[in-house]
BASE-700404 format. One record per residue: x, y, z of N, C-alpha, C, CB in turn. Coordinates in nm, 3 decimals. Glycine has a CB too. Layout:
BEGIN
        nu        nv        nw       cau       cav       caw        cu        cv        cw       cbu       cbv       cbw
         X         Y         Z         X         Y         Z         X         Y         Z         X         Y         Z
...
//
This chain:
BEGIN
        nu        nv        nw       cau       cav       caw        cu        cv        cw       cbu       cbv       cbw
    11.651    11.227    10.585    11.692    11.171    10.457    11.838    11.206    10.432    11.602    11.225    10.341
    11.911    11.138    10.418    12.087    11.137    10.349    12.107    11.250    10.257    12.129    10.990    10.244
    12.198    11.284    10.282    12.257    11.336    10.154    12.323    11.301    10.086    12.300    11.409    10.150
    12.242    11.250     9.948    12.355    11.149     9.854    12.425    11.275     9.790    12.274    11.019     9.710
    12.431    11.371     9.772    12.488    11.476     9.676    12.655    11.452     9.751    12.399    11.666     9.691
    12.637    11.485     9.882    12.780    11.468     9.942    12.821    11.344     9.906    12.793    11.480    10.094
    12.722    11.215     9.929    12.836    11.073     9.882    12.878    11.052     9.745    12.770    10.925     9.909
    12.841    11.139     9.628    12.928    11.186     9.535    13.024    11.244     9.505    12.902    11.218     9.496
    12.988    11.328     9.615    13.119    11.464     9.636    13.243    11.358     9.674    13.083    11.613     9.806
    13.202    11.271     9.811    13.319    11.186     9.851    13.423    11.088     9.736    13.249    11.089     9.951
    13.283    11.044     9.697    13.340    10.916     9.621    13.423    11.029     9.500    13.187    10.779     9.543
    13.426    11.091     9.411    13.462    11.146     9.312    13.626    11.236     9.376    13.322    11.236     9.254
    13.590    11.291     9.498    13.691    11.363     9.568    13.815    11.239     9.546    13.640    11.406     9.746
    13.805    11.137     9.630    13.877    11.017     9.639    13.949    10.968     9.530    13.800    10.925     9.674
    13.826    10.949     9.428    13.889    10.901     9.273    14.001    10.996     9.220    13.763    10.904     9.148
    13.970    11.132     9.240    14.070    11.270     9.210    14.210    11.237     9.256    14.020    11.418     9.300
    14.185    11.188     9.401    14.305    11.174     9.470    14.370    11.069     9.455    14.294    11.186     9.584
    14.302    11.008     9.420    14.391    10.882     9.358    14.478    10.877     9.244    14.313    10.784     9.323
    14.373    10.940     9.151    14.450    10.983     9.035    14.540    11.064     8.991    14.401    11.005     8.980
    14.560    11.139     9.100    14.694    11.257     9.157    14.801    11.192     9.165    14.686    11.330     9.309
    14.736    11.083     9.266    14.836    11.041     9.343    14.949    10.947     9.261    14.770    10.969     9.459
    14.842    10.836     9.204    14.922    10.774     9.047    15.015    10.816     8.944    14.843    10.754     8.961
    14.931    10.959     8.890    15.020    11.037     8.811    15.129    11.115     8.845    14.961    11.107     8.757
    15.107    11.118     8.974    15.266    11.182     9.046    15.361    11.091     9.062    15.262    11.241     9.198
    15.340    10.939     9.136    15.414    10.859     9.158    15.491    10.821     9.000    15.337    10.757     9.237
    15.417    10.827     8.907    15.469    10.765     8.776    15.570    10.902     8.733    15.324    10.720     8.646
    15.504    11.011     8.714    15.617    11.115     8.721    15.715    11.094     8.741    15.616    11.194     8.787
    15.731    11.084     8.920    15.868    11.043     8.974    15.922    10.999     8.929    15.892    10.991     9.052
    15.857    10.854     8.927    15.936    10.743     8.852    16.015    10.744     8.713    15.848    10.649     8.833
    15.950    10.797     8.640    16.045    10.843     8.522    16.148    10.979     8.517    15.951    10.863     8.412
    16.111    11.030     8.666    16.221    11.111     8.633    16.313    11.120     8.731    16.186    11.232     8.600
    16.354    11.013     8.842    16.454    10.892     8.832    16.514    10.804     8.832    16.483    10.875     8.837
    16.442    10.741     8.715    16.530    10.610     8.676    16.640    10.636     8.620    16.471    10.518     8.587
    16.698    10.583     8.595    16.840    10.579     8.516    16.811    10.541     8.373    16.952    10.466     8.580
    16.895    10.623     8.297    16.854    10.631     8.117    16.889    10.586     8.030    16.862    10.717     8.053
    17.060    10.486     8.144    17.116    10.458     8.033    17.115    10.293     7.953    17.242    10.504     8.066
    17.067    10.268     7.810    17.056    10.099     7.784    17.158    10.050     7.743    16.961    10.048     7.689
    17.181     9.942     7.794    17.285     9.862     7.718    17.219     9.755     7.682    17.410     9.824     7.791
    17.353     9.650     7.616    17.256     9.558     7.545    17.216     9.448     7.621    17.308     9.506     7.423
    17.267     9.429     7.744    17.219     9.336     7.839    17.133     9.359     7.859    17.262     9.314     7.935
    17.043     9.504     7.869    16.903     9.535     7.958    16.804     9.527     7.875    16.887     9.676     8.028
    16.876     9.536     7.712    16.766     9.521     7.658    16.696     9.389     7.607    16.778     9.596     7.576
    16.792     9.291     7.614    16.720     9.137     7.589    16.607     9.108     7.667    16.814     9.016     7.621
    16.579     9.035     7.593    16.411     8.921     7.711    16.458     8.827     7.808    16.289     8.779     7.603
    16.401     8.846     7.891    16.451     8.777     8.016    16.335     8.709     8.074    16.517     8.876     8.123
    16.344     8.561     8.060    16.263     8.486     8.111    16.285     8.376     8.177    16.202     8.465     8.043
    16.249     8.452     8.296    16.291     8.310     8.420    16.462     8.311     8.476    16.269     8.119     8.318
    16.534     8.398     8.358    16.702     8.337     8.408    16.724     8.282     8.296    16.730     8.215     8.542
    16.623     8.201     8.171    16.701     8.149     8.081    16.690     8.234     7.964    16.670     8.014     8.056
    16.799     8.180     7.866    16.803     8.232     7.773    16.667     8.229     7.631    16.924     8.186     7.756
    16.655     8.334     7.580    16.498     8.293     7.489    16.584     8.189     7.340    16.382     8.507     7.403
    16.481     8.130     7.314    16.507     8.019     7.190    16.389     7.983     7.162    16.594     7.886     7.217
    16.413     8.107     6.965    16.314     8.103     6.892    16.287     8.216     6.876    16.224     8.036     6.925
    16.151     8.226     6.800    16.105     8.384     6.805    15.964     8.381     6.910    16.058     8.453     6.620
    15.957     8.511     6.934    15.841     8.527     7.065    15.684     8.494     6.974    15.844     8.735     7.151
    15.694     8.516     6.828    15.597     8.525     6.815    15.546     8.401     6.720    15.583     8.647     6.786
    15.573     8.244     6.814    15.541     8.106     6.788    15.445     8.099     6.812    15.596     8.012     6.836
    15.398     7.994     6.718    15.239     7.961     6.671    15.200     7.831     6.801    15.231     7.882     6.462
    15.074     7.854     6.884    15.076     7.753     7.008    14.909     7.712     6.969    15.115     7.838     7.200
    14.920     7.539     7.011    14.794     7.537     6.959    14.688     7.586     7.040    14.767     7.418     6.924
    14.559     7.581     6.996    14.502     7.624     7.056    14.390     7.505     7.113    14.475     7.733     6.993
    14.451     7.388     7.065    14.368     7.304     7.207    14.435     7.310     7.322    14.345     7.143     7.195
    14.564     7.393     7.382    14.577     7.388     7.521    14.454     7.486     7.616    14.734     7.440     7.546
    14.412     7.605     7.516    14.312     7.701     7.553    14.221     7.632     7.624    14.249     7.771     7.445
    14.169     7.523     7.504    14.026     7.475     7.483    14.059     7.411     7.653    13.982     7.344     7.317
    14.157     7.305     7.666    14.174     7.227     7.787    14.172     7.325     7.911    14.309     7.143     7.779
    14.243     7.432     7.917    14.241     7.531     7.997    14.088     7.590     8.005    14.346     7.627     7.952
    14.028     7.611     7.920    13.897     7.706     7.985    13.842     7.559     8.024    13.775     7.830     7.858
    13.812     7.434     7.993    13.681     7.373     8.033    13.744     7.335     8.154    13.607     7.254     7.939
    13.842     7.306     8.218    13.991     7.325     8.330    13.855     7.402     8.425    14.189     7.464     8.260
    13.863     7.529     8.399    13.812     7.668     8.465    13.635     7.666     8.471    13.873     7.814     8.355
    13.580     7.601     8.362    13.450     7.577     8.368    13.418     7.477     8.493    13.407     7.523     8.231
    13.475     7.408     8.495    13.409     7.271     8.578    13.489     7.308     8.710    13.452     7.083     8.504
    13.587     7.337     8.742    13.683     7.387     8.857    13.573     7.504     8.939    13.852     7.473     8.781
    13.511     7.611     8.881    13.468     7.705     8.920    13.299     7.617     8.932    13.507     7.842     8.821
    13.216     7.561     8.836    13.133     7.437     8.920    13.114     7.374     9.026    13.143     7.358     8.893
    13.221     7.329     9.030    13.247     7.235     9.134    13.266     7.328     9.296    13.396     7.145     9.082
    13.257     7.442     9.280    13.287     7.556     9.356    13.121     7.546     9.404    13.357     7.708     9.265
    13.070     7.529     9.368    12.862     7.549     9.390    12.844     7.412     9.454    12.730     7.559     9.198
    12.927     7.332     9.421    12.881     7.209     9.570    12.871     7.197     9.695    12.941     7.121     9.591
    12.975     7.302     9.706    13.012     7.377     9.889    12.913     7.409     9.970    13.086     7.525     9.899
    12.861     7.496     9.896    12.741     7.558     9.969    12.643     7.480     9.950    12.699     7.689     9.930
    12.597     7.404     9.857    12.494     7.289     9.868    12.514     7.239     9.999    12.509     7.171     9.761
    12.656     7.131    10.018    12.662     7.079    10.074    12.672     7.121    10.217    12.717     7.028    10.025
    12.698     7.240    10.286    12.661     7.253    10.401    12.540     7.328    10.421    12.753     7.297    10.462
    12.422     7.335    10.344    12.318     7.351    10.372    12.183     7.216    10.316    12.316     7.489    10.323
    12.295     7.115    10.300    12.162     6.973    10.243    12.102     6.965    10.318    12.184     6.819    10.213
    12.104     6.969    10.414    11.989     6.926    10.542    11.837     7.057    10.528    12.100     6.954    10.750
    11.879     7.155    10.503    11.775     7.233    10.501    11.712     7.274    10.375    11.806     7.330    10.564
    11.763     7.236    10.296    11.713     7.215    10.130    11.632     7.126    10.115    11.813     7.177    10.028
    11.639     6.984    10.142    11.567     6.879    10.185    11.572     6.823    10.038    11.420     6.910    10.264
    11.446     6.762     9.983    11.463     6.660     9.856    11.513     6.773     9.738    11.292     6.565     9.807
    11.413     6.878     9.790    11.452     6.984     9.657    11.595     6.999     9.614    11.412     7.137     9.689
    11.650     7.026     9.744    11.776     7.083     9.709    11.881     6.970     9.606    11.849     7.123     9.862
    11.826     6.829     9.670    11.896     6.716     9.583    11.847     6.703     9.454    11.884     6.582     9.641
    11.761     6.730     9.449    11.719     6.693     9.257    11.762     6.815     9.205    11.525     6.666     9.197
    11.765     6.912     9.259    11.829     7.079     9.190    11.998     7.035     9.158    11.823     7.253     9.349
    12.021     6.976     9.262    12.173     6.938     9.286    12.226     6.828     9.187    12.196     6.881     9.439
    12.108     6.767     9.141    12.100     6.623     9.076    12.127     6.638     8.977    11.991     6.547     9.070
    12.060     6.763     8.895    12.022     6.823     8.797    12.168     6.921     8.727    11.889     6.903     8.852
    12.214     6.982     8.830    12.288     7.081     8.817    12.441     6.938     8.758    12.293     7.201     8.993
    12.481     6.821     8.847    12.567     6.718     8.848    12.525     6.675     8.673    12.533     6.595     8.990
    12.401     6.634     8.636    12.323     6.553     8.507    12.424     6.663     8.419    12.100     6.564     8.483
    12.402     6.799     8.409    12.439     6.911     8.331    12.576     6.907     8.288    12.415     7.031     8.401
    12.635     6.894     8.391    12.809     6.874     8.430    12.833     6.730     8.341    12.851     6.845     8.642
    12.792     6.662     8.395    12.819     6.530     8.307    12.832     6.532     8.136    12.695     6.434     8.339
    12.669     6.576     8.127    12.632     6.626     8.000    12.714     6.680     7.893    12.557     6.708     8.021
    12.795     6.768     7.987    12.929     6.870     7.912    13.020     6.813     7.906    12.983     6.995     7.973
    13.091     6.756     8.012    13.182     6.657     8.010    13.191     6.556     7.925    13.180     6.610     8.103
    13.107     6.461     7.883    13.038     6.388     7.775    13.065     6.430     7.648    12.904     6.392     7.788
    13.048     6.561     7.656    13.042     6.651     7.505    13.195     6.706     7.500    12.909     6.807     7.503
    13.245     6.701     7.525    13.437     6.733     7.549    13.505     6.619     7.532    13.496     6.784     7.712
    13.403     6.473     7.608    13.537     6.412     7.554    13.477     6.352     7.442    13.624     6.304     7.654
    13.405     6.315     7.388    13.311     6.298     7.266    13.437     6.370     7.151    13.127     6.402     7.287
    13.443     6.530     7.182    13.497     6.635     7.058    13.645     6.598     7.085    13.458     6.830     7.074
    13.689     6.520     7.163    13.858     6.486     7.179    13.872     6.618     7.269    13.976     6.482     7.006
    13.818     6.708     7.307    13.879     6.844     7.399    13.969     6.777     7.488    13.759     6.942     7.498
    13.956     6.669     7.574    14.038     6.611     7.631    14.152     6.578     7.644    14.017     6.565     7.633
    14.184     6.567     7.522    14.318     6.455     7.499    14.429     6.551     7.503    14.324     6.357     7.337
    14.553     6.496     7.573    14.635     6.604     7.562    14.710     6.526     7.467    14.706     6.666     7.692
    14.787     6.612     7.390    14.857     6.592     7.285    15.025     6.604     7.328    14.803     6.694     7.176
//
């Protein structure tokens, strides 16, 4: 029988050392960087261009909405793969499961563009 007591010992030893290892490197790091700011270093820098406006603009939030159902159906469509190189051995089942799973997708889809989620503005 194993000794799980030691694969605690390991795993926890490791985590220790990691966490050594992190808090040392960050140490370092702050003690040398260079200290001194000017006002160039301290602006926002995005991309190379200059910022215009304030950072903290109001964005709607149907780009979200478009973005997650984006990620819903993208990550879906990810479960066809493996259907599809195992249809042959699934046989009818696997197609009406598959049929079913497509009906669902639709279903939602249907219901997004129904609520306008769609439309880009």
């Amino acid at each position: 029988m194993p000794d799980y007591s030691l694969s605690y010992f390991y795993v926890f030893t490791f985590f220790g050392a990691g966490a050594i290892f992190v808090t040392a490197l960050l140490t370092l790091s702050n003690l040398v960087q260079p200290k001194r700011s000017t006002p160039e270093k301290l602006t926002t820098y995005e991309s190379g261009e200059e910022p215009v406006g304030q950072a903290w603009g109001r964005y709607p939030s149907h780009f979200y909405v478009f973005a997650l159902l984006f990620v819903v159906f993208d990550v879906e469509v990810i479960f066809l793969f493996p259907w599809a190189v195992l249809f042959r051995q699934l046989g009818w089942y696997g197609l009406v499961e598959m049929g079913i799973f497509i009906l669902i997708l639709v279903a939602g889809l249907f219901y997004a563009w129904r609520k306008d989620a769609l439309t880009w503005y």
